[in-house]
C-alpha positions in Angstrom: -28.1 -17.9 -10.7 -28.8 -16.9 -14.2 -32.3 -17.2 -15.6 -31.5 -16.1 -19.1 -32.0 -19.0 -21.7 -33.0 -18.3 -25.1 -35.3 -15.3 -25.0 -37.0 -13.1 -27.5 -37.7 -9.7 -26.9 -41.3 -9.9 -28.0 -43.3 -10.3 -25.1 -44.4 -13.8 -24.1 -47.6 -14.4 -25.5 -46.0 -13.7 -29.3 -42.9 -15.4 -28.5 -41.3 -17.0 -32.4 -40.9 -20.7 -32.5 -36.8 -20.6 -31.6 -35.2 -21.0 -36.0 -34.1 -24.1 -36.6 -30.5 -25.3 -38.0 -30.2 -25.6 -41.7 -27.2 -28.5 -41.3 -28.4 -31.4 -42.7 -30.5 -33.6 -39.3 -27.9 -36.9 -39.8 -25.3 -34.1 -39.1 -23.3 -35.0 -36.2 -24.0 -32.6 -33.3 -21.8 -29.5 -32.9 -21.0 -26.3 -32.0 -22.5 -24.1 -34.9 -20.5 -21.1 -33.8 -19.4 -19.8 -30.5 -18.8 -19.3 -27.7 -19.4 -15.1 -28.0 -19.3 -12.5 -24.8 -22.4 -10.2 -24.2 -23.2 -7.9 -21.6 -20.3 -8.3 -20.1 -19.8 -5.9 -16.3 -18.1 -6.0 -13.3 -19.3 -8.9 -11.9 -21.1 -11.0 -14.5 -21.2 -11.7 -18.5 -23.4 -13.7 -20.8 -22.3 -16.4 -22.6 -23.6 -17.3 -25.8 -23.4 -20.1 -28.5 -25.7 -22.5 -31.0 -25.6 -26.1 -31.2 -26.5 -27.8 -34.5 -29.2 -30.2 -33.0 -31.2 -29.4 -29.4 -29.5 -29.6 -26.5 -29.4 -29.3 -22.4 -25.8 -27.0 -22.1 -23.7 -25.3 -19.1 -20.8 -23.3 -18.5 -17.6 -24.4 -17.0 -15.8 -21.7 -14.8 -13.4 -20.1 -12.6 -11.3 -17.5 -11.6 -7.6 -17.9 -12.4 -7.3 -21.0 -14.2 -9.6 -23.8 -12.6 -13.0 -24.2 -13.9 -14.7 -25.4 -11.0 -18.1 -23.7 -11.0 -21.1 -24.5 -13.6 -23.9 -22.7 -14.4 -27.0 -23.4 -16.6 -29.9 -21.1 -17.5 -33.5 -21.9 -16.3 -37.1 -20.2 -16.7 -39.8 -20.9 -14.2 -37.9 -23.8 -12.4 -37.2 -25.2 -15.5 -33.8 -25.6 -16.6 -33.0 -24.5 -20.7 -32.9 -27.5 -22.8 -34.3 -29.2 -25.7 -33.1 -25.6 -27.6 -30.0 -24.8 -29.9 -29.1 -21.1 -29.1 -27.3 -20.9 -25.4 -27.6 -17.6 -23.6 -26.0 -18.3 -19.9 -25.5 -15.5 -17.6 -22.6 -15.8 -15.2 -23.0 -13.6 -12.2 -21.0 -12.9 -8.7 -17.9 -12.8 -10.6 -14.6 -10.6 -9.0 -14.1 -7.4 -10.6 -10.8 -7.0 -12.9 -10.3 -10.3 -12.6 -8.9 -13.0 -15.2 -11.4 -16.0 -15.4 -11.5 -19.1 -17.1 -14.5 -21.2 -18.9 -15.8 -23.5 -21.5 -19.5 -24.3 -22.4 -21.0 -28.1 -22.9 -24.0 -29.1 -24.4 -25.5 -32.4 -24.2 -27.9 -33.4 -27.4 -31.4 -34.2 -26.1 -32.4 -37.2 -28.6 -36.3 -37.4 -27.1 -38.7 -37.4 -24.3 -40.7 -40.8 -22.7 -43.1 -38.9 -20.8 -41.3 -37.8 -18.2 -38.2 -39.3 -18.8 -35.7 -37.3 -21.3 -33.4 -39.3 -23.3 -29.9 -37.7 -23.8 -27.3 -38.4 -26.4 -23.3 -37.3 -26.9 -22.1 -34.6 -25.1 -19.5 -32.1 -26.8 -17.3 -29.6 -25.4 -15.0 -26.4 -26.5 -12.0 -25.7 -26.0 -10.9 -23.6 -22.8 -10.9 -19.8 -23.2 -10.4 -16.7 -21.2 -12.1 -13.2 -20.0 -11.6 -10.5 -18.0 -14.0 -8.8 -15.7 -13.3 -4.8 -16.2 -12.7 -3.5 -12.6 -15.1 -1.9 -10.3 -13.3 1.7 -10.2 -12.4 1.5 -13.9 -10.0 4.6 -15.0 -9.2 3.5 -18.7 -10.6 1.3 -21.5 -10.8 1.9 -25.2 -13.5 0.4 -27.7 -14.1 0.2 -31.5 -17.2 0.9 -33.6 -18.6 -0.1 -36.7 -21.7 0.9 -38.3 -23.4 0.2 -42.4 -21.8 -3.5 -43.1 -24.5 -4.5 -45.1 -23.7 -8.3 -45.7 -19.9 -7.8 -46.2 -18.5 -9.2 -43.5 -14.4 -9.3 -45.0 -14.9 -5.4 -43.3 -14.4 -6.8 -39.3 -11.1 -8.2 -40.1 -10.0 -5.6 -42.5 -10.2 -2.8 -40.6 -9.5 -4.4 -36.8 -6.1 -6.0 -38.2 -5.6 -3.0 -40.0 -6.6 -0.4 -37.2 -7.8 -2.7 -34.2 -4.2 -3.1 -33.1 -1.2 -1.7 -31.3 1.9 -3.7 -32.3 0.1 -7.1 -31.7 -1.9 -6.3 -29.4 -5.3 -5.3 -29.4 -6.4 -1.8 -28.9 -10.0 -2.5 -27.9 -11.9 -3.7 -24.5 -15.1 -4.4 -26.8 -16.8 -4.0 -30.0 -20.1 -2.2 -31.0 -22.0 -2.5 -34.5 -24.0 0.6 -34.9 -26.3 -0.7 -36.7 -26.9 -1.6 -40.2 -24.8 -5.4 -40.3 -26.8 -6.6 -42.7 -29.3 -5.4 -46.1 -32.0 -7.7 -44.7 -31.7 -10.8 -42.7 -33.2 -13.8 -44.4 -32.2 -16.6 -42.3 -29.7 -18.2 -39.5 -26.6 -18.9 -41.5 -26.7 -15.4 -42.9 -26.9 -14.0 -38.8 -23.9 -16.6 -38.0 -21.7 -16.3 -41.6 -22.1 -12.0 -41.6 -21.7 -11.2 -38.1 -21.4 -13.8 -35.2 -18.7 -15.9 -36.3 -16.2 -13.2 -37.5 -16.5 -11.6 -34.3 -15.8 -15.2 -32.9 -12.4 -15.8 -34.8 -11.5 -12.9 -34.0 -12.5 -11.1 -30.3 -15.9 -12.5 -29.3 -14.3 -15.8 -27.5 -12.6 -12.9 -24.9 -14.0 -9.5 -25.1 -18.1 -8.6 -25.6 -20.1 -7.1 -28.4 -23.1 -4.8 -28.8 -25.3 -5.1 -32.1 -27.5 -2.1 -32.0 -30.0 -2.0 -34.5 -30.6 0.0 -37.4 -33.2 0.2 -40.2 -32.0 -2.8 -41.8 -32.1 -5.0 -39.2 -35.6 -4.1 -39.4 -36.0 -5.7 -42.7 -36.5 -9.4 -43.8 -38.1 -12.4 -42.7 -35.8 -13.4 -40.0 -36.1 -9.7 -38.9 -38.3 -10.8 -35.4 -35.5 -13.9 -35.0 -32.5 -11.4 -34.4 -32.8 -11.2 -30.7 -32.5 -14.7 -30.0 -29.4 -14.1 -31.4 -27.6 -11.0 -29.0 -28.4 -10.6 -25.2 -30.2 -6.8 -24.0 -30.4 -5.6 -20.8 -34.0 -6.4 -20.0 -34.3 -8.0 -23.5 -34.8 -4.6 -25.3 -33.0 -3.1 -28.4 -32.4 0.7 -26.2 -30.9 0.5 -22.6 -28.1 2.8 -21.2 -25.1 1.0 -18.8 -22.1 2.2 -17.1 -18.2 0.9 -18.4 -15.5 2.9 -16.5 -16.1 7.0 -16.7 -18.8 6.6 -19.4 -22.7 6.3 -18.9 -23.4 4.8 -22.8 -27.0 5.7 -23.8 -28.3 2.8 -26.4 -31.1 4.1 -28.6 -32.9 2.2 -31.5 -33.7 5.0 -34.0 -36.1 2.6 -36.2 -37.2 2.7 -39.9 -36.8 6.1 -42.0 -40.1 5.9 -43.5 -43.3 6.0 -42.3 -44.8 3.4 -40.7 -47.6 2.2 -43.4 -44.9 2.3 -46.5 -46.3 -0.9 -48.8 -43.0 -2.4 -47.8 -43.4 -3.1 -44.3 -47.1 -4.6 -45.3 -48.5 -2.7 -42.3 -46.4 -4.7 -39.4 -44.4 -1.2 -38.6 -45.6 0.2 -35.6 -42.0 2.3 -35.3 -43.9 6.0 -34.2 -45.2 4.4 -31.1 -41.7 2.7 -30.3 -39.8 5.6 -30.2 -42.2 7.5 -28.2 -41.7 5.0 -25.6 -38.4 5.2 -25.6 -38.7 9.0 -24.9 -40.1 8.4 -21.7 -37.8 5.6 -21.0 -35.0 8.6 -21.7 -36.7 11.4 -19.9 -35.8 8.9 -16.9 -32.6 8.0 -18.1 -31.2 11.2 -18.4 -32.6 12.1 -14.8 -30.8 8.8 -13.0 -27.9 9.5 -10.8 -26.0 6.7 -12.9 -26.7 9.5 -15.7 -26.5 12.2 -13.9 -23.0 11.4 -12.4 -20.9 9.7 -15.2 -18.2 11.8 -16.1 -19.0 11.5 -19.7 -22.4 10.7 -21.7 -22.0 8.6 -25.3 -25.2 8.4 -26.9 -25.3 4.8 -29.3 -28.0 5.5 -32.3 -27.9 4.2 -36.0 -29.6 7.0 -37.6 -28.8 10.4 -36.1 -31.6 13.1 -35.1 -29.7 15.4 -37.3 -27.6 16.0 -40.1 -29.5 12.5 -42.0 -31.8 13.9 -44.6 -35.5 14.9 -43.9 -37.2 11.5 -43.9 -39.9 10.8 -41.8 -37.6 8.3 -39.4 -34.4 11.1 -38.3 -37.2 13.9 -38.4 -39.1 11.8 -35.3 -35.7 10.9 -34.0 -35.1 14.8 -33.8 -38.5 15.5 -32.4 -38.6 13.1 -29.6 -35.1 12.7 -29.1 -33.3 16.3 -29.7 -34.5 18.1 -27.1 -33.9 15.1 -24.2 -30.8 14.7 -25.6 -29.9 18.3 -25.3 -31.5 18.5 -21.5 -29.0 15.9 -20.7 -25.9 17.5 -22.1 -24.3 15.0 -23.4 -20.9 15.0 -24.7 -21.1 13.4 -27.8 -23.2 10.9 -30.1 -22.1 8.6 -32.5 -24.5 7.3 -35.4 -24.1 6.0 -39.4 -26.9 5.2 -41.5 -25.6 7.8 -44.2 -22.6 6.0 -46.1 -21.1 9.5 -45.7 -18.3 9.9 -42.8 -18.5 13.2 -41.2 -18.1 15.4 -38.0 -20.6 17.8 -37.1 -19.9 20.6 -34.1 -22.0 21.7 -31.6 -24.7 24.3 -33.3 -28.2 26.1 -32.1 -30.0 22.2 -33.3 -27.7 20.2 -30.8 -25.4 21.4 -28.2 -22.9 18.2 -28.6 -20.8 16.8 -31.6 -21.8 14.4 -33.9 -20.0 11.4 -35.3 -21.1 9.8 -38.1 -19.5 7.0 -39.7 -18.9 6.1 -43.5 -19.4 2.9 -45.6 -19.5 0.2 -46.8 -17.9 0.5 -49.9 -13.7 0.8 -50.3 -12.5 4.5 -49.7 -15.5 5.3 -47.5 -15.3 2.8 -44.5 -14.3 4.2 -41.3 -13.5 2.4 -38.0 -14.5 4.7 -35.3 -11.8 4.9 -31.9 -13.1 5.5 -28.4 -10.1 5.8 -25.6 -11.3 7.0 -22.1 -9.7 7.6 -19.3 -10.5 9.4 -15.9 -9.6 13.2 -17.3 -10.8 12.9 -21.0 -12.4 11.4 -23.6 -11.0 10.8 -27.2 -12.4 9.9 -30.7 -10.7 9.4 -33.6 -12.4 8.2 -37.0 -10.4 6.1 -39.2 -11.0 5.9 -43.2 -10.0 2.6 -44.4 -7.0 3.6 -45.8 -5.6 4.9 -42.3 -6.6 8.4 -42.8 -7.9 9.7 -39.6 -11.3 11.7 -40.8 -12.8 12.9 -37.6 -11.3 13.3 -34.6 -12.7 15.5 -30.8 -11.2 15.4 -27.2 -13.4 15.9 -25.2 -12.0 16.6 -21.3 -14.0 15.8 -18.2 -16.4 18.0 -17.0 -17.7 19.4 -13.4 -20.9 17.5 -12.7 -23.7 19.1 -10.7 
């Protein structure tokens, strides 16, 4: 039973007031966008979507093509309702298996003491997912990192480069960071990010937003997680898909914590020390220590992105783990400049940093693993391949 509703990753005593729709309130309830995959494993996925007005909602689903399960999200015996963004975790699925759903929300006009009053109820459409498969050998994913606010990028360079013949040549999506200059409100999150992924992929196959310095920025900045479901509701977190142990790291702001833009509410030093000790753990699991291959996830890279004060802490408290842990290869933005950068006496893996966002400098980085080896290729948006390792499996101890 799923007790994810819609949860901020600020601890409970400073939870936000959940944003509120900027429709118009005679607006006829509907689906604002959705439905989008998150967190999606071998046996469950979250389901996510936002109503226009507050609702009580549930997923309808099934394996093959009958929807005859429901599920709901609830919090302390209570079930989710009376709230507009859906997160619905769907667990006990079968591995590698084809399932069916749709989600329902009901609009929840009022409460008479105990007595709730509801109105219409809407429904989507039917769509599909599948469940990767416990012994995964193969799968293949995209990345893009530096956006900022132009969200034409998704669907130029996934129909351009996302696609073999026509069909897709991903399993899922990560944004590595940077989707946006700063986030000012809802529509921008929904408009920019959510719903592209949505026409396109999101319906059928998951996607990560990890964040970068820019997410950081804005007054909707705290809001974002509402948006996006995290393993234990935090920004860094490390998971399993197939052959590869992913390692998600939240690299912060690159200036100093009491810059006169932040007004004193960055307390960045202290977060990424506790994510040290969250990865001298990490890179000591047997999940970690047993995955054929090791992908480290981080927006700004320890190295090779300037001397501010953010990389430089990122290289202090994250080099030298990240090095312990031999890992076979990181993949960052965060300097507009596409580049490769080989194994050297600072880091003993290779570095992939993508370019963008401006024409001539975007890149869409490639990720195909299988069992034996791992390859990357980085695409320029003009179809010029700009980076590019193979990396084969290596003897685990």
């Amino acid at each position: 039973m799923s007790q994810i509703g819609a949860l901020s990753l600020l601890p409970a005593s400073a939870t936000l007031a959940e944003p509120v729709s900027s429709a118009s309130a005679d607006e006829q309830n509907h689906f604002v966008v959705g439905p989008y995959l998150q967190n999606m494993g071998t046996n469950e996925v979250t389901i996510m979507w936002i109503t226009h007005k507050n609702c009580f909602s549930w997923v309808e689903y099934g394996d093959g093509n009958y929807t005859s399960k429901r599920e709901f999200g609830y919090t302390n015996g209570l079930i989710e309702a009376n709230n507009r963004i859906n997160k619905i975790t769907l667990t006990g699925l079968k591995p590698g298996t084809n399932h069916k759903y749709k989600i329902v929300s009901t609009e929840v006009l009022g409460y008479k003491a105990s007595k709730v009053e509801f109105g219409e109820t809407i429904s989507s459409a039917l769509y599909g997912f599948k469940t990767p498969a416990e012994n995964e050998e193969e799968f293949k994913l995209v990345i893009f990192n530096d956006i900022h606010d132009r969200p034409q990028i998704i669907p130029q360079l996934l129909y351009r480069h996302g696609y073999t013949g026509n069909k897709r040549d991903y399993d899922f999506v990560v944004f590595n960071g940077d989707c946006f200059d700063y986030v000012t409100e809802e529509q921008q999150m929904v408009n920019h990010l959510i719903k592209p992924t949505v026409d396109i992929f999101a319906t059928e196959m998951p996607f990560i937003l990890t964040q970068g310095n820019h997410e950081c920025r804005g007054s909707f900045a705290r809001h974002i997680p509402a948006y996006y479901a995290y393993p234990d509701q935090k920004y860094y977190y490390a998971f399993t898909r197939g052959p590869v142990r992913f390692v998600i790291l939240d690299s912060g702001e690159d200036k100093t914590d009491d810059s006169v833009e932040y007004g004193g509410l960055s307390a960045f030093d202290r977060y990424r020390e506790t994510q040290k000790l969250w990865l001298e753990k990490e890179i000591e699991s047997p999940e970690f220590k047993k995955a054929p291959f090791r992908v480290v996830l981080i927006h700004i890279s320890p190295f090779h992105s300037g001397d501010w004060h953010g990389p430089m802490h990122c290289q202090k408290v994250f080099g030298p783990l990240l090095n312990k842990g031999k890992i076979d290869i990181q993949i960052s933005g965060h300097t507009h400049r596409y580049a490769t950068h080989d194994p050297d006496a600072t880091h003993n893996y290779p570095i992939v940093i993508g370019g963008g966002p401006l024409e001539g400098n975007r890149t869409l980085i490639k990720l195909h693993v299988t069992s034996k080896e791992l390859n990357l290729k980085m695409i320029r948006d003009d179809g010029e391949v700009v980076g590019k390792y193979t990396i084969p499996k290596k003897a685990r101890t």
